[in-house]
CHARMM-style PDB file with segment names, atoms N, HN, CA, C and O in Angstrom:
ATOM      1  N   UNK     1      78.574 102.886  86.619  1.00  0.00      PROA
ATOM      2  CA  UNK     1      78.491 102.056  85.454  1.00  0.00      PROA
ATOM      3  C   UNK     1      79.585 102.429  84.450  1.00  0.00      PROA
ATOM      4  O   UNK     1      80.315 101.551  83.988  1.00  0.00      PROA
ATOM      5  N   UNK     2      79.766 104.253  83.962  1.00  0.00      PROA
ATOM      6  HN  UNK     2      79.173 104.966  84.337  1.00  0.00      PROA
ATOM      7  CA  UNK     2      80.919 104.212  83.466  1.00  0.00      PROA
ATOM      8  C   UNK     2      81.778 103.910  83.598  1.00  0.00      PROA
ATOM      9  O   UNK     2      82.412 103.444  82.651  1.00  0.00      PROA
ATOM     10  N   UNK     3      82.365 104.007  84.987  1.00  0.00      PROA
ATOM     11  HN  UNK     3      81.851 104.386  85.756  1.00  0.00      PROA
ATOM     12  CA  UNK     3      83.868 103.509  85.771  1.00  0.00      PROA
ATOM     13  C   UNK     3      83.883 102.196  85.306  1.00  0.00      PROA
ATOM     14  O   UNK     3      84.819 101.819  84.600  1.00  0.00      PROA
ATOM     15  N   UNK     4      82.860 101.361  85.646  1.00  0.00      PROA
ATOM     16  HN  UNK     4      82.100 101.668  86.219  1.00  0.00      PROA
ATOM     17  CA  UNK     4      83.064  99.685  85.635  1.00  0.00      PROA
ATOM     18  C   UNK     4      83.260  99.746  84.030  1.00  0.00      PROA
ATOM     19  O   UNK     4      84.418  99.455  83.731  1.00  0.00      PROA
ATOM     20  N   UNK     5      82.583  99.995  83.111  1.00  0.00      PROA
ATOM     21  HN  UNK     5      81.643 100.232  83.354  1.00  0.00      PROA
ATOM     22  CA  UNK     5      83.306  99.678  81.221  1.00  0.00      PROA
ATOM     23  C   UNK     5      84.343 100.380  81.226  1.00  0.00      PROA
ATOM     24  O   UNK     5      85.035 100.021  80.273  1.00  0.00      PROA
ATOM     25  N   UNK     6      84.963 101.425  81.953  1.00  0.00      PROA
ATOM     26  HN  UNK     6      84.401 101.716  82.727  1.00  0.00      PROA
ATOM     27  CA  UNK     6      86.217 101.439  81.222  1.00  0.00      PROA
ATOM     28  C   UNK     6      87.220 100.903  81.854  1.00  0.00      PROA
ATOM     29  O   UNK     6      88.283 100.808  81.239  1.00  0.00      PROA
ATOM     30  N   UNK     7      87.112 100.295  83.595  1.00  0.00      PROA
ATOM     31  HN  UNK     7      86.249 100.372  84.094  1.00  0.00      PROA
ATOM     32  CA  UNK     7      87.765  99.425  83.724  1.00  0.00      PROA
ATOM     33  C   UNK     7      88.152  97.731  82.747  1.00  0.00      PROA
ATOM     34  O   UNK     7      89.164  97.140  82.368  1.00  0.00      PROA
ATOM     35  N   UNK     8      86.728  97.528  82.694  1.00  0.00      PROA
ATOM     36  HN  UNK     8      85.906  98.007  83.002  1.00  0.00      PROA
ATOM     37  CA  UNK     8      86.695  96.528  81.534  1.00  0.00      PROA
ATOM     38  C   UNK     8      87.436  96.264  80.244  1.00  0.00      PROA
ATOM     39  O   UNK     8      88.023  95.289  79.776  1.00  0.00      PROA
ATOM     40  N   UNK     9      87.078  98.065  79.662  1.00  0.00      PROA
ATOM     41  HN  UNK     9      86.601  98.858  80.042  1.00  0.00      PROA
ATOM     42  CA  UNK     9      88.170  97.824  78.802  1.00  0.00      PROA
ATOM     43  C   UNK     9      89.361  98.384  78.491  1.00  0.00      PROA
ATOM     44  O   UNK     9      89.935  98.476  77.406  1.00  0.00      PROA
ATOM     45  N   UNK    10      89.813  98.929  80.123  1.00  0.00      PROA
ATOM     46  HN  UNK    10      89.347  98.854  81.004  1.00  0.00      PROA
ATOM     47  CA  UNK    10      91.647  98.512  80.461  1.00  0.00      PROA
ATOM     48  C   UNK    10      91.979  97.211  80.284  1.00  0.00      PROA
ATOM     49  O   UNK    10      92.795  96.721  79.503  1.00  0.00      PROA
ATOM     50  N   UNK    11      91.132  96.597  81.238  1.00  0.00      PROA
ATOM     51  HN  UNK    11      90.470  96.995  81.872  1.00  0.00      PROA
ATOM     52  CA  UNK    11      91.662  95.126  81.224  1.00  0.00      PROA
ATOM     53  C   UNK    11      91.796  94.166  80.373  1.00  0.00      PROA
ATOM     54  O   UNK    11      92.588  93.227  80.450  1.00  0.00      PROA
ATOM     55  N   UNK    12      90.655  94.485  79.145  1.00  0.00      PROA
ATOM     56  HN  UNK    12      90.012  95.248  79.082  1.00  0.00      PROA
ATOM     57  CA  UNK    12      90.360  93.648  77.547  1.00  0.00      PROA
ATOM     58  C   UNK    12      92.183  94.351  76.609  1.00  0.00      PROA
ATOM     59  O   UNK    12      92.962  93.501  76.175  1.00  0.00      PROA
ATOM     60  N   UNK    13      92.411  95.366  76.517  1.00  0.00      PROA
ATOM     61  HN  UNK    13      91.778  96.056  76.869  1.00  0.00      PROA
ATOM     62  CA  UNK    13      93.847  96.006  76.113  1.00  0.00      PROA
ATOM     63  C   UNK    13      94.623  95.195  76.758  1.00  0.00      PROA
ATOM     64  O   UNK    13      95.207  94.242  76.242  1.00  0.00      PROA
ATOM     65  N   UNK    14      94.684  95.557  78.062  1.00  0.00      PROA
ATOM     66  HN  UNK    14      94.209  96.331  78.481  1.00  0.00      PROA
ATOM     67  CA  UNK    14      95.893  94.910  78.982  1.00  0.00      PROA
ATOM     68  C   UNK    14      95.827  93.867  78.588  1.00  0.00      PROA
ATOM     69  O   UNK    14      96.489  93.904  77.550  1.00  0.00      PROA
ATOM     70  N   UNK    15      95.380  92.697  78.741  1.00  0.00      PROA
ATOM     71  HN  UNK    15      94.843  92.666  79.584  1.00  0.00      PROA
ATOM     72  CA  UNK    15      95.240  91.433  78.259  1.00  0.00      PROA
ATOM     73  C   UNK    15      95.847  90.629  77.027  1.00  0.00      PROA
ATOM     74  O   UNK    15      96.547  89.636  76.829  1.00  0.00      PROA
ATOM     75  N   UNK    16      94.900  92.040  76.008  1.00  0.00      PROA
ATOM     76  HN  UNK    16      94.331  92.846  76.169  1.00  0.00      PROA
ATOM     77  CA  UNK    16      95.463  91.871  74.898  1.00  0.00      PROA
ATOM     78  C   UNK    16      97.421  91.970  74.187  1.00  0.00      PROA
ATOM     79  O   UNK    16      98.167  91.399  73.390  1.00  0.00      PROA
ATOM     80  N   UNK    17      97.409  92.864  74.966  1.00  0.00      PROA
ATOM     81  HN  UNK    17      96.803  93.328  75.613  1.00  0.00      PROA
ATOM     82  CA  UNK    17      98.982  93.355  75.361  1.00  0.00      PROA
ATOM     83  C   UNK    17      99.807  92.138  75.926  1.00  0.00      PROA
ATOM     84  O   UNK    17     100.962  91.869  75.596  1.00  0.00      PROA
ATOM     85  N   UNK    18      98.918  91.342  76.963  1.00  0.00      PROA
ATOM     86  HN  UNK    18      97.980  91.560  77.231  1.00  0.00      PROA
ATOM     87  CA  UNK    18     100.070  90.723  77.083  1.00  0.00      PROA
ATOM     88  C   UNK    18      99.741  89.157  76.109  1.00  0.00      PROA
ATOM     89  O   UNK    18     100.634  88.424  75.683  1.00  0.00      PROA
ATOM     90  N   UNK    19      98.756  89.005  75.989  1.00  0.00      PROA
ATOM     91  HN  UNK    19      98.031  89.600  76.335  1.00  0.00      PROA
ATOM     92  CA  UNK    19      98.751  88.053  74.280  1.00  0.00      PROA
ATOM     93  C   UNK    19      99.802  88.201  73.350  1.00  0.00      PROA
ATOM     94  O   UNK    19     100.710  87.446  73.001  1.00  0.00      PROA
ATOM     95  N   UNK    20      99.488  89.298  73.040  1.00  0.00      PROA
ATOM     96  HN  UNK    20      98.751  89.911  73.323  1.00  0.00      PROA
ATOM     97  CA  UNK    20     101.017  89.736  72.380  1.00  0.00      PROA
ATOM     98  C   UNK    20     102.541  89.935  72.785  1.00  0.00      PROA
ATOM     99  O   UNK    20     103.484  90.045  72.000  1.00  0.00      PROA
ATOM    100  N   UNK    21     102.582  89.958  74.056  1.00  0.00      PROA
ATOM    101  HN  UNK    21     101.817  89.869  74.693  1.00  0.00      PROA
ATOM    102  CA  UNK    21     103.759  89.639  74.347  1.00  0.00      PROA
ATOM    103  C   UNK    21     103.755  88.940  75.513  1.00  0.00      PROA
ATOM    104  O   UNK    21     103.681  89.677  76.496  1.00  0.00      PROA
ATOM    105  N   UNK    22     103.804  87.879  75.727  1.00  0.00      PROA
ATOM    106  HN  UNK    22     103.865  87.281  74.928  1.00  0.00      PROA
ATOM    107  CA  UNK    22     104.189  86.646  77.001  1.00  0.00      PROA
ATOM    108  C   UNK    22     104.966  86.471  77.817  1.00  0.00      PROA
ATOM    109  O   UNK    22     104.834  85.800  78.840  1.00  0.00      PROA
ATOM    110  N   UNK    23     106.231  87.292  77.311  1.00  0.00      PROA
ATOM    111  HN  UNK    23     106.339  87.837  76.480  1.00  0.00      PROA
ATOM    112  CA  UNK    23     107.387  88.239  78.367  1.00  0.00      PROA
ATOM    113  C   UNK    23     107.000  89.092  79.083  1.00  0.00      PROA
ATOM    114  O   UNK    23     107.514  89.074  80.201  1.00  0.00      PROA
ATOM    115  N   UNK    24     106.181  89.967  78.868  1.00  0.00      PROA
ATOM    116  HN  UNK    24     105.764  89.982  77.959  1.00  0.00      PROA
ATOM    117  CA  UNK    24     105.614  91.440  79.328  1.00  0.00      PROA
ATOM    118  C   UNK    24     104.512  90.484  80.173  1.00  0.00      PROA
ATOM    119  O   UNK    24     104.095  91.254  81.038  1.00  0.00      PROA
ATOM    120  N   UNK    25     104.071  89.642  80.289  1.00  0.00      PROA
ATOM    121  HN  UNK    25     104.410  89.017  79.587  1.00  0.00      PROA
ATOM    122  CA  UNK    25     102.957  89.358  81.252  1.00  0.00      PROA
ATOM    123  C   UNK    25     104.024  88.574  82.043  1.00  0.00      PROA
ATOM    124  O   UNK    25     103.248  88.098  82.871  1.00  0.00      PROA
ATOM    125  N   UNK    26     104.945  88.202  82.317  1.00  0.00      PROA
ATOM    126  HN  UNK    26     105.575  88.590  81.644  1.00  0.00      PROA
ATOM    127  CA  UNK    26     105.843  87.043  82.923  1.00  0.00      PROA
ATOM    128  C   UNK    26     106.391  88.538  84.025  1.00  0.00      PROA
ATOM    129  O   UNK    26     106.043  88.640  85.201  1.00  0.00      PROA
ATOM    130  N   UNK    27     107.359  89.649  83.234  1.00  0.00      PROA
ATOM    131  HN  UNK    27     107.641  89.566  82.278  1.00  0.00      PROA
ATOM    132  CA  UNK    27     107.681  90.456  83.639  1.00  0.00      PROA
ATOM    133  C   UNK    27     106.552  91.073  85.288  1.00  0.00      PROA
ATOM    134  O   UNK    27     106.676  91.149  86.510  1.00  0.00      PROA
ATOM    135  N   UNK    28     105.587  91.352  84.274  1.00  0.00      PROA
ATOM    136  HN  UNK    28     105.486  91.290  83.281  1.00  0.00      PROA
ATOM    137  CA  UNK    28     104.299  92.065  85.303  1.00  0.00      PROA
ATOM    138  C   UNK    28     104.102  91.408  86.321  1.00  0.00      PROA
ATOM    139  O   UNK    28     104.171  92.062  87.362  1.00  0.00      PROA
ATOM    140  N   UNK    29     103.853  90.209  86.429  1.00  0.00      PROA
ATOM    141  HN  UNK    29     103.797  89.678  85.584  1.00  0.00      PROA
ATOM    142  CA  UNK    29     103.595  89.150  87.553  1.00  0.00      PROA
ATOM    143  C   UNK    29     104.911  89.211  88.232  1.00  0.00      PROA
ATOM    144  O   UNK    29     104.746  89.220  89.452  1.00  0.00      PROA
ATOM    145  N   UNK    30     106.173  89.258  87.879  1.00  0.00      PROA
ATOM    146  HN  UNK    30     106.307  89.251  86.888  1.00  0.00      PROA
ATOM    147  CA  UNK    30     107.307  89.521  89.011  1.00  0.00      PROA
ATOM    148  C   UNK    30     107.329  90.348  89.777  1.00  0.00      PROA
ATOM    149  O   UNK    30     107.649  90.147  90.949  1.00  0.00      PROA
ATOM    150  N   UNK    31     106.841  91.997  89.095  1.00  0.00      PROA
ATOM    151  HN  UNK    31     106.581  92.160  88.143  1.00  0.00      PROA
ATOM    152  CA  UNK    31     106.413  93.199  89.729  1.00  0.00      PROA
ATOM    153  C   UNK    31     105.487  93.089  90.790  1.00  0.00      PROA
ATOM    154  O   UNK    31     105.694  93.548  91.914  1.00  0.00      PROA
ATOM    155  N   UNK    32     104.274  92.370  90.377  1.00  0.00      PROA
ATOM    156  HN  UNK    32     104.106  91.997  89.465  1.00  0.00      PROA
ATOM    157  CA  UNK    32     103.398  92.652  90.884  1.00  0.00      PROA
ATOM    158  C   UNK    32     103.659  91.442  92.854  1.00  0.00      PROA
ATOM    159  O   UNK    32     103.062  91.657  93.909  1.00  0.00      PROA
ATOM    160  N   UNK    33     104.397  90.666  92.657  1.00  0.00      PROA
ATOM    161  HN  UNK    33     104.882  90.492  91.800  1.00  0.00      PROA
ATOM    162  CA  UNK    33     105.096  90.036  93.625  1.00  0.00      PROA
ATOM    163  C   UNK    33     105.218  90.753  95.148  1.00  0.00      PROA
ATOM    164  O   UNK    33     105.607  91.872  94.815  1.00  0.00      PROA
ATOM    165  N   UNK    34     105.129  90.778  96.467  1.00  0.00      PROA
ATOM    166  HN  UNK    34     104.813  89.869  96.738  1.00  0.00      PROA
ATOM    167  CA  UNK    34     105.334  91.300  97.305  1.00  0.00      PROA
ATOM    168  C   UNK    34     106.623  91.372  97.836  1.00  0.00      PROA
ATOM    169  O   UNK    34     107.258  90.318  97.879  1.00  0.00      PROA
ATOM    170  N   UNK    35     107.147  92.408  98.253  1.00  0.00      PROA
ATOM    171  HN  UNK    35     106.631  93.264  98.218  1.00  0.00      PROA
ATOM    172  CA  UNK    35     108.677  93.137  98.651  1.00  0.00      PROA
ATOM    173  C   UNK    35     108.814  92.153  99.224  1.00  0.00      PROA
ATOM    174  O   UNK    35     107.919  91.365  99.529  1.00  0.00      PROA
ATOM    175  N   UNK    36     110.679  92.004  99.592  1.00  0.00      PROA
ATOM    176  HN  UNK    36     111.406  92.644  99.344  1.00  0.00      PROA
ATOM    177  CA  UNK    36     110.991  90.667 100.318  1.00  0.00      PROA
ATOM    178  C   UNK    36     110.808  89.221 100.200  1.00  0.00      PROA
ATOM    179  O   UNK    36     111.343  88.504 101.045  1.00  0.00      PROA
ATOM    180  N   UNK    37     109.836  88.492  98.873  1.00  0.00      PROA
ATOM    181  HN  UNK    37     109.401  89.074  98.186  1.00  0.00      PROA
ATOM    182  CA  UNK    37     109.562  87.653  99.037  1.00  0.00      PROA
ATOM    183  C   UNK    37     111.003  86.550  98.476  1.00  0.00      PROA
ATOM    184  O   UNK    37     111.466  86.678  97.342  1.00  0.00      PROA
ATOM    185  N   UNK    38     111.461  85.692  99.305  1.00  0.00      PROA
ATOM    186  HN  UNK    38     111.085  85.589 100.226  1.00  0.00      PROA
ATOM    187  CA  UNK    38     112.546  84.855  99.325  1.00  0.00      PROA
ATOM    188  C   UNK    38     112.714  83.798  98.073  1.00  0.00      PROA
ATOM    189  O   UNK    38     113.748  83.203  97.771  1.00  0.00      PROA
ATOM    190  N   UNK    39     110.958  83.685  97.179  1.00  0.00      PROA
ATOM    191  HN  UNK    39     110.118  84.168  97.424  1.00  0.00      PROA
ATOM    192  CA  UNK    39     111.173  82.476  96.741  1.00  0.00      PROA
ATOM    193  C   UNK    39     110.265  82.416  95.770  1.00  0.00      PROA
ATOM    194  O   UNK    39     109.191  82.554  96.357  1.00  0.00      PROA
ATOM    195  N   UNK    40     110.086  82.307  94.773  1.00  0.00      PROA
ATOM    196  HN  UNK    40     110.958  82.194  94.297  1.00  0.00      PROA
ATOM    197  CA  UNK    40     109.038  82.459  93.624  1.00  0.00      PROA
ATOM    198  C   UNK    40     109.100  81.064  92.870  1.00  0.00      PROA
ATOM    199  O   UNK    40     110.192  80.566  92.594  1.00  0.00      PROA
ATOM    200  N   UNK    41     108.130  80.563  92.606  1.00  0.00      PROA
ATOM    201  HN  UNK    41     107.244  80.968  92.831  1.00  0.00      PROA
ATOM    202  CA  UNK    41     108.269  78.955  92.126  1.00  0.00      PROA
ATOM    203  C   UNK    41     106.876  78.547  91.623  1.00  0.00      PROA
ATOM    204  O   UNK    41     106.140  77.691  92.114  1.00  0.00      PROA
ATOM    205  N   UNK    42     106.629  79.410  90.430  1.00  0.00      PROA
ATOM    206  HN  UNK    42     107.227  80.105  90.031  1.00  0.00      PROA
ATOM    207  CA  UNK    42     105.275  78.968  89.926  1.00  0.00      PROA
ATOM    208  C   UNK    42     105.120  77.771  89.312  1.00  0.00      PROA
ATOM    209  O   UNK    42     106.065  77.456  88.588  1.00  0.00      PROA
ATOM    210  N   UNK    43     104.228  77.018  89.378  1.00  0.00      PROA
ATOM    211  HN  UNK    43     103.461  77.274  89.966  1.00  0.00      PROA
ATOM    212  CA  UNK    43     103.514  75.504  88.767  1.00  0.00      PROA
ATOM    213  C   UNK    43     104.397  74.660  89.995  1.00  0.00      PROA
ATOM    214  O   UNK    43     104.757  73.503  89.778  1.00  0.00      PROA
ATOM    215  N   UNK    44     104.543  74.980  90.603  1.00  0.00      PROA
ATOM    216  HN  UNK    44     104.250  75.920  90.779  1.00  0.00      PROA
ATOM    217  CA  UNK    44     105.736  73.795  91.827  1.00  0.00      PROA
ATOM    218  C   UNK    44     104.668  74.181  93.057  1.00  0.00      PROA
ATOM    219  O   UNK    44     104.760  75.192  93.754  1.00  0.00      PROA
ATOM    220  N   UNK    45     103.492  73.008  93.184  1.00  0.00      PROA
ATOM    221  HN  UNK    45     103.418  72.187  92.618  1.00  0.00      PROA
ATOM    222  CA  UNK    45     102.862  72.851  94.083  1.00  0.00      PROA
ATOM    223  C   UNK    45     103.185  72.458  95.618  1.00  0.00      PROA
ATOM    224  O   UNK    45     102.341  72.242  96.487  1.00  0.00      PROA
ATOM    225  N   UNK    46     104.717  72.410  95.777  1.00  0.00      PROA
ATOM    226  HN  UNK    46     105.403  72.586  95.071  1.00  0.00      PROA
ATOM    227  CA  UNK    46     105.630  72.052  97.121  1.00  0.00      PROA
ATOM    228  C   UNK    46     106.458  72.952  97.597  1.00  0.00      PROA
ATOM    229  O   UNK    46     107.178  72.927  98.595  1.00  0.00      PROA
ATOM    230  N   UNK    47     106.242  73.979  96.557  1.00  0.00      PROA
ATOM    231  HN  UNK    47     105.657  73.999  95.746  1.00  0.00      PROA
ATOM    232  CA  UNK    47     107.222  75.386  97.180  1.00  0.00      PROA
ATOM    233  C   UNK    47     106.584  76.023  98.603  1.00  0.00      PROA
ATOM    234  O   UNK    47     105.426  76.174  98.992  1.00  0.00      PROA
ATOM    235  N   UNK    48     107.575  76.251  99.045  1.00  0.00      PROA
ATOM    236  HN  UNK    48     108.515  76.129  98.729  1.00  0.00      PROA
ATOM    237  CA  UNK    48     107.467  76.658 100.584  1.00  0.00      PROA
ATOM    238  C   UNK    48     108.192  78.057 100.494  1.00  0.00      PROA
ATOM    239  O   UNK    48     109.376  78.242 100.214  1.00  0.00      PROA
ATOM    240  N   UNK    49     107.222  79.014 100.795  1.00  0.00      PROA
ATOM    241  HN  UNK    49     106.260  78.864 101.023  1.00  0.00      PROA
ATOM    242  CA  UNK    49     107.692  80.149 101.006  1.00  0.00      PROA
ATOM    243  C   UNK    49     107.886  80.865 102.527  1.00  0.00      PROA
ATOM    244  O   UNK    49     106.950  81.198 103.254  1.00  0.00      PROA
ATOM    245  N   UNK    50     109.143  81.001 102.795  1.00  0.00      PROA
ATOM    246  HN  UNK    50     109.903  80.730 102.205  1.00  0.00      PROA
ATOM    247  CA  UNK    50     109.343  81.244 104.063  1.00  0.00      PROA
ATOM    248  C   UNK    50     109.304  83.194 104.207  1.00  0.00      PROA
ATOM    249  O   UNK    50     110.207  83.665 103.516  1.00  0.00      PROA
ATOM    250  N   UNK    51     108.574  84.146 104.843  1.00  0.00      PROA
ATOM    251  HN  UNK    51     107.840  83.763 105.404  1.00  0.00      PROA
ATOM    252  CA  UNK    51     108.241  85.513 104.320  1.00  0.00      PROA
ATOM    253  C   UNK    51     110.186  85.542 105.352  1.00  0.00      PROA
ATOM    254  O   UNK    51     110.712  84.795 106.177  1.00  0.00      PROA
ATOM    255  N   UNK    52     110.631  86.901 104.612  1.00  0.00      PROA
ATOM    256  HN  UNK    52     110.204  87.508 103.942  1.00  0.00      PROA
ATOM    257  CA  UNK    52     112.232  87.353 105.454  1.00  0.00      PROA
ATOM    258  C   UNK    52     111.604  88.212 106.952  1.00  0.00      PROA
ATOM    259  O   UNK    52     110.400  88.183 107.210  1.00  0.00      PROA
ATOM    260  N   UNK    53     111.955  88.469 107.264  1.00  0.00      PROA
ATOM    261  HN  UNK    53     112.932  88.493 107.054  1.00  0.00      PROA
ATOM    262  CA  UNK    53     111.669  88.966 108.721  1.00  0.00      PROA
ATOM    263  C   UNK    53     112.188  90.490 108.468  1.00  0.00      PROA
ATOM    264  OT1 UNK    53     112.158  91.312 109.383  1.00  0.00      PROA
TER     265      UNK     53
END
């Protein structure tokens, strides 16, 4: 039960953090992206991601 609230409120900070900055959450989501990936194209429901070999 402890573990789970203070995960909670990493994530309520984190959050908040990136409220405050909208770059820093844009940034994170690039990171958080998988190695190799060829093609990143968020809100573009026709992107085709081909994985590199």
């Amino acid at each position: 039960m402890a573990q789970a609230r203070a995960e909670a409120e990493a994530n309520r900070a984190r959050q908040d953090g990136y409220d405050k900055c909208p770059a820093c959450a844009e940034i994170e989501k690039l990171r958080a992206l998988p190695k190799g990936i060829t093609v990143y194209a968020p809100g573009n429901p026709q992107a085709v991601v081909i994985p590199s070999r």
